[in-house]
matplotlib code that plots the C-alpha trace (Angstrom):
import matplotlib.pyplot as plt

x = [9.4, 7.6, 10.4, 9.6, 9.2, 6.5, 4.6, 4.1, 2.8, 0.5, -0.9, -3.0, -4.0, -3.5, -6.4, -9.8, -13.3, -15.7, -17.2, -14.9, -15.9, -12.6, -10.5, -12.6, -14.0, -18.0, -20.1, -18.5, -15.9, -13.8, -10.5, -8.8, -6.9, -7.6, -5.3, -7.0, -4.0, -1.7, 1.2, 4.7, 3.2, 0.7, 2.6, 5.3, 2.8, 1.3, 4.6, 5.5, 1.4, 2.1, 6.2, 4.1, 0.9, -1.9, -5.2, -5.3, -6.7, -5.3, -7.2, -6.5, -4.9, -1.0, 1.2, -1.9, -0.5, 2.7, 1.0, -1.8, -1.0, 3.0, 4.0, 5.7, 9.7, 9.6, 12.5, 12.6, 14.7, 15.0, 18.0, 18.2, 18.2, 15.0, 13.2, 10.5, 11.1, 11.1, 12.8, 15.8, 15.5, 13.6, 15.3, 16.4, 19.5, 18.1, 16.1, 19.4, 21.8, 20.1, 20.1, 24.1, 23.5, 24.2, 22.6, 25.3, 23.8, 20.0, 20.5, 18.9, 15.8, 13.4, 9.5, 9.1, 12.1, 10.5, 7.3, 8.7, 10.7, 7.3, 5.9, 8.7, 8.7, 5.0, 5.2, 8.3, 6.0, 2.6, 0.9, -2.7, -4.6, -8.4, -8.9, -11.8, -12.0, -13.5, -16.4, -16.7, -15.5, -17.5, -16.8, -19.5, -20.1, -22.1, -22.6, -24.1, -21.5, -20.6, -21.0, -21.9, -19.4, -18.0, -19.9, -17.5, -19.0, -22.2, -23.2, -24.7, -28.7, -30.7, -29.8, -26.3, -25.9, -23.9, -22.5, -19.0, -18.2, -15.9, -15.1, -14.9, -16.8, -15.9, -18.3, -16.7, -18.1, -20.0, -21.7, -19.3, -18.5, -15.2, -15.4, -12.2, -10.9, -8.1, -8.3, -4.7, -5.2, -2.3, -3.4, -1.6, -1.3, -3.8, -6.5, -3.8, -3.0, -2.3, -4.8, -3.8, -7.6, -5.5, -4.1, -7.0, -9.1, -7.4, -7.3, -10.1, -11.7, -10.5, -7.5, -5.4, -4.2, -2.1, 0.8, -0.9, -3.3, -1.2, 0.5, -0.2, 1.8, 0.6, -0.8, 1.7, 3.3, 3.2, 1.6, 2.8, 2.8, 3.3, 4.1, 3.9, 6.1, 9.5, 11.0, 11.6, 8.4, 8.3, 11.3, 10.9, 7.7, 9.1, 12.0, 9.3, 7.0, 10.2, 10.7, 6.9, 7.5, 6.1, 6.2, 7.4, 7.6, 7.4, 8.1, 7.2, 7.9, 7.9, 11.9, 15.4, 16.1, 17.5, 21.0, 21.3, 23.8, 23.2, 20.5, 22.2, 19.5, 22.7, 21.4, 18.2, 17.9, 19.4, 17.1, 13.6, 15.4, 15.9, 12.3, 10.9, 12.6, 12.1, 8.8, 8.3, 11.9, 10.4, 7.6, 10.0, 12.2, 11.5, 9.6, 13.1, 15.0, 11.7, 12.1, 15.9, 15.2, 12.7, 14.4, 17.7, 15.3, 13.8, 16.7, 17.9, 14.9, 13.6, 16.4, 18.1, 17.5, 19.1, 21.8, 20.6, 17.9, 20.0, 21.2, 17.3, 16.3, 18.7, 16.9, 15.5, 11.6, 12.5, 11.9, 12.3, 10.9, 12.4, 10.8, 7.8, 4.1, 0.7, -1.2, -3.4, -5.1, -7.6, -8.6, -8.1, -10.8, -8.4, -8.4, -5.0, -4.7, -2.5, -0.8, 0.5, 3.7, 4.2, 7.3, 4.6, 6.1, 2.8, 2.8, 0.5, 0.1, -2.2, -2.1, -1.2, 0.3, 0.4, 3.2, 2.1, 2.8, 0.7, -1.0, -2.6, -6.0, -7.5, -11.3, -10.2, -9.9, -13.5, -13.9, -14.1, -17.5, -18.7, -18.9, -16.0, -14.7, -16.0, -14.4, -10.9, -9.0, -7.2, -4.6, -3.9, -5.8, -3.8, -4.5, -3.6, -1.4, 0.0, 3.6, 2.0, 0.3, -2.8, -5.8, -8.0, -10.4, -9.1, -7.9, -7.6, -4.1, -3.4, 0.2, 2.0, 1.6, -0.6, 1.9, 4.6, 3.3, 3.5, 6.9, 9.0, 8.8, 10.5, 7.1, 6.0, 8.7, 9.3, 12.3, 9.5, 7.8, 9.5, 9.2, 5.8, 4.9, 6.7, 5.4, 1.5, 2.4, 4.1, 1.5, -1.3, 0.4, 1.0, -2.5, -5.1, -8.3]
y = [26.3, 25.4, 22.9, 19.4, 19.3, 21.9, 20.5, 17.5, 19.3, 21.0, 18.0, 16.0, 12.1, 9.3, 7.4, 8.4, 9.0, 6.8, 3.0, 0.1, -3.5, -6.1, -3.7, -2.9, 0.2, -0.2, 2.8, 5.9, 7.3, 10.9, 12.1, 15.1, 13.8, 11.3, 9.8, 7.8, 6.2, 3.5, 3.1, 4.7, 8.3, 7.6, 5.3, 8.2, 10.7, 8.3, 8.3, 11.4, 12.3, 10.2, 11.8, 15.2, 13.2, 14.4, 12.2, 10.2, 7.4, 5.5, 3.5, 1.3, -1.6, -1.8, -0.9, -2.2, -0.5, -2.6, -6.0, -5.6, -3.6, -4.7, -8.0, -10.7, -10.9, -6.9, -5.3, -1.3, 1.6, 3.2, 2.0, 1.8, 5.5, 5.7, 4.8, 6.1, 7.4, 11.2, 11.1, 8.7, 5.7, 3.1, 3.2, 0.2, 0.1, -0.2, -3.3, -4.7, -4.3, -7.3, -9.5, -9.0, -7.2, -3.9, -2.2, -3.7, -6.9, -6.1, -3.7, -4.0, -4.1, -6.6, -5.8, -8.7, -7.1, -3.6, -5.1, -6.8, -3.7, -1.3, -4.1, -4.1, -0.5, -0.3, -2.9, -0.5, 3.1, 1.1, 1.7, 0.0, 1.4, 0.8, -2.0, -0.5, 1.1, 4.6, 4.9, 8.7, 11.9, 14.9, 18.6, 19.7, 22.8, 21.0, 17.2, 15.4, 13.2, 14.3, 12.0, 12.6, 14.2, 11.1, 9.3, 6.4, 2.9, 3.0, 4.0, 7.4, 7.7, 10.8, 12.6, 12.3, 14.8, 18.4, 20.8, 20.1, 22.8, 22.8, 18.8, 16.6, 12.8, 9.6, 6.8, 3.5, 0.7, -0.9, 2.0, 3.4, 6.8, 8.6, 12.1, 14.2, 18.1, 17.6, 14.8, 13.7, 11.8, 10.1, 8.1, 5.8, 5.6, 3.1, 5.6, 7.6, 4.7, 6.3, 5.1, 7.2, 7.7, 7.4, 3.9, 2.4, 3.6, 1.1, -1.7, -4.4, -4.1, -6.8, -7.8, -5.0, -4.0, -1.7, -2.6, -1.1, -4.1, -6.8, -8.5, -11.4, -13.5, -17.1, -17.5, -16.2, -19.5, -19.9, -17.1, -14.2, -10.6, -7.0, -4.3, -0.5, 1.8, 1.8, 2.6, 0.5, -0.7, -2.0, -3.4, -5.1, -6.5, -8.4, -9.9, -11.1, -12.3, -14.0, -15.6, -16.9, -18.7, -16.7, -17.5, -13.9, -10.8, -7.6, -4.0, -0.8, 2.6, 5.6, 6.3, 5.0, 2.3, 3.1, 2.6, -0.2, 2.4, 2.6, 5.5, 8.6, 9.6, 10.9, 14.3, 14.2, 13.2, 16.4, 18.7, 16.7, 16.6, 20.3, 21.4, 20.0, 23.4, 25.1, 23.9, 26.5, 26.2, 24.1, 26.4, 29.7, 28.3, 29.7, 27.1, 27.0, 25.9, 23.5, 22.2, 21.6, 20.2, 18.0, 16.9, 15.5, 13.4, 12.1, 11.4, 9.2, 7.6, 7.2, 7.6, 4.3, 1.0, -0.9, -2.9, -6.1, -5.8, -6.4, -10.2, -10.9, -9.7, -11.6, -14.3, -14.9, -14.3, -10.8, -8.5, -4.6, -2.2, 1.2, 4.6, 2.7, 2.9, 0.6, 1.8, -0.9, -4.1, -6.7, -9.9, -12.8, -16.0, -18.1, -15.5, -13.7, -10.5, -8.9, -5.7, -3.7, -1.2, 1.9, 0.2, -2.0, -5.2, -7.0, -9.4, -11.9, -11.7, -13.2, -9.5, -6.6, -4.3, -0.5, 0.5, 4.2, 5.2, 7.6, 10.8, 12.7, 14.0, 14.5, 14.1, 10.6, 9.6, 8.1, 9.2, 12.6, 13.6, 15.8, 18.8, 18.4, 17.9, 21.3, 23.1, 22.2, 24.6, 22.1, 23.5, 20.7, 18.4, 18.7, 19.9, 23.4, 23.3, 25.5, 25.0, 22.0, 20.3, 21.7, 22.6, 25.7, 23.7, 24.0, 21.2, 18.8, 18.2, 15.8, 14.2, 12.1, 12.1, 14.8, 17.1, 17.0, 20.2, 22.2, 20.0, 19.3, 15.3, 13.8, 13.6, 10.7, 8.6, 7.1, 9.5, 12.3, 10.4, 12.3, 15.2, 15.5, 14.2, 16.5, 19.5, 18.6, 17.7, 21.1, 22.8, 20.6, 21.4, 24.7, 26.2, 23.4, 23.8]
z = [7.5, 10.9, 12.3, 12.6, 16.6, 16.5, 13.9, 15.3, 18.8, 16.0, 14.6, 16.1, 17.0, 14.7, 14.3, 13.4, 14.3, 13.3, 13.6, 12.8, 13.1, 13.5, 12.0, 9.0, 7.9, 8.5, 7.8, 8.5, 9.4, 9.9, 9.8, 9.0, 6.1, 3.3, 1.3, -1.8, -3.2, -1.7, -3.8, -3.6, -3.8, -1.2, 1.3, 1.7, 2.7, 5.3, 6.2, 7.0, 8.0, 11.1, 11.6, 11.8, 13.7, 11.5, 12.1, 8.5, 7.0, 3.7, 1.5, -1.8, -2.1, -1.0, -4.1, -5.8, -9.1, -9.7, -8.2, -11.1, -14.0, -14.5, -15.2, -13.2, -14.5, -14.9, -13.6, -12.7, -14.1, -10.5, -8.3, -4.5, -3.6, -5.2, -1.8, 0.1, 3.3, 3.5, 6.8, 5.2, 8.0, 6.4, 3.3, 0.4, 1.8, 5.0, 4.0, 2.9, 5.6, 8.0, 4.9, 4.4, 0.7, -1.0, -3.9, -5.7, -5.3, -6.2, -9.3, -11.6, -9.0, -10.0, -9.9, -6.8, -5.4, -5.1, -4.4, -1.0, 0.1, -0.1, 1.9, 4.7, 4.5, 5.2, 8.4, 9.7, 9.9, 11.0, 7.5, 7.3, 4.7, 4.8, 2.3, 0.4, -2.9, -3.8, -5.9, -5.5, -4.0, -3.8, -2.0, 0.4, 2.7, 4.9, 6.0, 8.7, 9.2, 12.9, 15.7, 19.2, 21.2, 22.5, 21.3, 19.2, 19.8, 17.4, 14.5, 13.7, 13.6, 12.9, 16.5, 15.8, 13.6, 13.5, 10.6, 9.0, 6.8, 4.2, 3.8, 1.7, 1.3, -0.5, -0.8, -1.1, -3.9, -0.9, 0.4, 3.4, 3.9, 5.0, 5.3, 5.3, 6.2, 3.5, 0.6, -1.5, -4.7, -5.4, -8.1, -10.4, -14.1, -15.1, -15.7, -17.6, -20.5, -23.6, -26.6, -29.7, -31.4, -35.0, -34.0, -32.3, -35.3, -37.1, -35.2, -35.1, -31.4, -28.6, -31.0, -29.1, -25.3, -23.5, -21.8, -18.3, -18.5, -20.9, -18.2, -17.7, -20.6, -19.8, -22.8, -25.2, -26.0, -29.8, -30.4, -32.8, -31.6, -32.9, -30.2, -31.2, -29.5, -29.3, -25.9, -22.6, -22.0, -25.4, -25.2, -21.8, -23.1, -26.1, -23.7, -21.3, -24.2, -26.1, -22.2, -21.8, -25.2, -27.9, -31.8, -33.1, -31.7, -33.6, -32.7, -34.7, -33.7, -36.1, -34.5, -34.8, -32.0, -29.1, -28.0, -25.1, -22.7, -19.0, -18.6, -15.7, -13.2, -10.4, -11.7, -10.7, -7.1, -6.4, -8.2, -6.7, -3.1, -3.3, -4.3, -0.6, 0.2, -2.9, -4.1, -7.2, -8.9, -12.0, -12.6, -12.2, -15.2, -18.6, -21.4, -23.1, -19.3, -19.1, -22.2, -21.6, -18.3, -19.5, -23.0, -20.5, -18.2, -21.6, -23.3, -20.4, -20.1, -23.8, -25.9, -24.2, -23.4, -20.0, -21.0, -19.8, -21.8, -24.8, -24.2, -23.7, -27.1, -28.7, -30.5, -34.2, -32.9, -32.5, -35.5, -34.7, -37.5, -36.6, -38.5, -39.4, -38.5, -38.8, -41.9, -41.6, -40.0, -40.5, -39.5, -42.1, -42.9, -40.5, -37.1, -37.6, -37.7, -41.5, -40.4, -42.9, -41.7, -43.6, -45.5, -47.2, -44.9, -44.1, -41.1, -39.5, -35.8, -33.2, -30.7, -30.2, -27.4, -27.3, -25.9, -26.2, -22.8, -20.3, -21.2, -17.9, -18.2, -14.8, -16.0, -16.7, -12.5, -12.4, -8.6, -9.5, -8.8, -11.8, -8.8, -7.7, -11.7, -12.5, -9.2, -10.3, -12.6, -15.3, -18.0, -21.1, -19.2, -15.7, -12.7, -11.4, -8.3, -5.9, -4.4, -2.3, -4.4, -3.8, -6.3, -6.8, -4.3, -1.4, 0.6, -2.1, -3.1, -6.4, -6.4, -9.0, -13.0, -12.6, -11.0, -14.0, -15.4, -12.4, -10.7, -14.0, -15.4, -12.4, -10.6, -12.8, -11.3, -7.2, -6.6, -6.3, -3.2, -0.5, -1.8, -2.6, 0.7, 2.7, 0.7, 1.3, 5.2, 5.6, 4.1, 6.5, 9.6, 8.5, 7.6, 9.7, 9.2]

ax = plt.figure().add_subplot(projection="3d")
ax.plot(x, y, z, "-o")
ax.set_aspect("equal")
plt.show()
């Protein structure tokens, strides 16, 4: 480990190189790290990118995730110590102390709860991502993207040009350029929504949605809904539909019904906490320790429901069909939809949700040049990575969902922020390019 004082003599500038017009990004620009993410995963390494000082830039929409694809009223299974500081300053409780409260007084945390601590936590380490969206990102051994020495005030023309080896370049949906040393994707899971082909098959098309994009319930009043799946998402859906007024709310899933008991995560922030030293324990841990490891995490997490979900889902409208699945559906003469579960119950519903979770495959990210697609070594539709996140093209690192199979299930949730950022910074600071 290099320690912390000397990798931040190593690093170098914040900032960037490049042409900026009132603070926006205008047609290029360079830096030595790109982050293409700016939710949890990527604010923490932003973070701890500027605690080491390595020139970066951050793009996306702040936490743009949880504002867009989870619903107002939601509230989170993490608790306060899920925060994201990897150097433990700016933490939840943190946030807390000036306004007189505790964890004790947030817990459950609510969605707009969460929402306003990222927010506070970005104002507190200077965070500004680049408000622009990525259309593509390529690999290239050479680009003439270099300015002028010195030259930072206009924009390049054809005598402003030198090699850059070895980089990478993301065009932005309005035509800008940002060329990088090192790229992160730290993605979130909308891309990843689960669609089993053998349930869509039998649904009739634009009756149906996932719960990564059914969130806005302002027009659920009076209407009847069937929700397949079974675990909290499902659940948490039905309490908010049931609260924004619907007729009925159904829920299939092919198990038993989960026990309402309070879900134990005080084993795991130990586990993720010590892989920022020991990055390759998961992977070192036989498929049956895997399995075991994995099978705990998912029995907290699947195999109950949080308690105050239970008073919520109290109510006649709620119907829950446990061990049963769709066989079929149609649409009737008068617009409803007839399901048919495989207990021969048939129902009449105006929608339905898929509550079918998230399933990574990493030729799904549409940024992903095809290039770049075919450079990356994938195994069951992940990506390959090295102790620090990094792929078999070097200099691009992919963090989040997509690191479960190499860093054990906990990297799908926030309390793998830290970590994961201070693994790609150490490894930055420790091999520049």
């Amino acid at each position: 480990m290099v320690e912390a004082g000397n990798e931040r003599r190593a690093g170098k500038r914040l900032g960037c190189r490049g042409w900026r017009n009132a603070g926006k990004l205008t047609a290029f620009m360079e830096t030595d790290l790109l982050i293409i993410g700016a939710g949890p995963f990527g604010l923490a390494l932003a973070a701890q990118a500027a605690y080491h000082g390595i020139e970066h830039v951050i793009v996306g929409k702040p936490m743009g995730f949880c504002r867009e694809n989870m619903p107002k009223g939601m509230f989170l299974r993490s608790a306060c110590d899920w925060h994201l500081d990897p150097q433990n300053e700016h933490t939840i409780e943190a946030f807390l102390s000036p306004q007189g409260k505790t964890p004790k007084d947030v817990e459950p945390l609510s969605l707009e709860f969460y929402l306003s601590y990222a927010e506070w936590f970005r104002q507190q380490k200077n965070i500004e991502p680049v408000p622009v969206f990525v259309e593509q990102i390529d690999s290239l051994q050479t680009s003439e993207v270099e300015a002028k020495d010195g030259d930072n005030t206009s924009e390049p023309d054809a005598d402003d040009v030198s090699r850059l080896t070895d980089c990478f370049i993301a065009t932005t949906t309005t035509g800008e350029t940002i060329t990088a040393k090192r790229l992160v994707l730290a993605p979130g899971f909308k891309h990843f929504a689960n669609y089993p082909s053998e349930l869509t098959a039998k649904l009739p098309p634009g009756r149906y949605q996932h719960t990564s994009t059914f969130v806005d319930f302002s027009d659920a009043k009076d209407k009847r809904f069937l929700i397949i799946g079974g675990r909290q998402s499902a659940y948490e859906w039905a309490a908010l539909l049931l609260e924004a007024g619907a007729k009925a709310v159904h829920l299939s899933h092919r198990h038993a019904t989960p026990a309402f008991a309070v879900a134990d995560w005080s084993w795991v922030n130990e586990l993720v906490d010590n892989m920022a030293a020991d990055p390759n324990w998961f992977r070192r841990l036989s498929q049956t320790e895997k399995d075991e490891v994995s099978h705990r995490l998912w029995a907290e997490g699947r195999l109950k429901l949080e308690p105050w979900l239970a008073p919520r889902l109290n109510n006649d409208r709620v119907h829950v069909w446990p061990e049963t699945e769709l066989v079929s559906c149609s649409e009737t003469p008068s617009g409803d939809l007839e399901a048919t579960l495989s207990t021969g119950e048939t129902i009449n519903i105006d929608h339905i949700v898929l509550a079918t979770g998230y399933k990574v495959d990493i030729a799904r990210l549409p940024i992903l040049s095809n290039n770049l697609l075919n450079q990356i070594q994938t195994r069951n539709g992940f990506p390959v990575l090295d102790d620090h996140f990094e792929t078999s093209v070097p200099g691009l690192f992919i963090t989040s969902m997509p690191a479960t199979q190499d860093f054990g299930p906990f990297f799908g949730f926030t309390i793998a922020v830290r970590t994961s950022a201070k693994l790609i910074a150490h490894r930055i600071v420790a091999s520049p390019r």
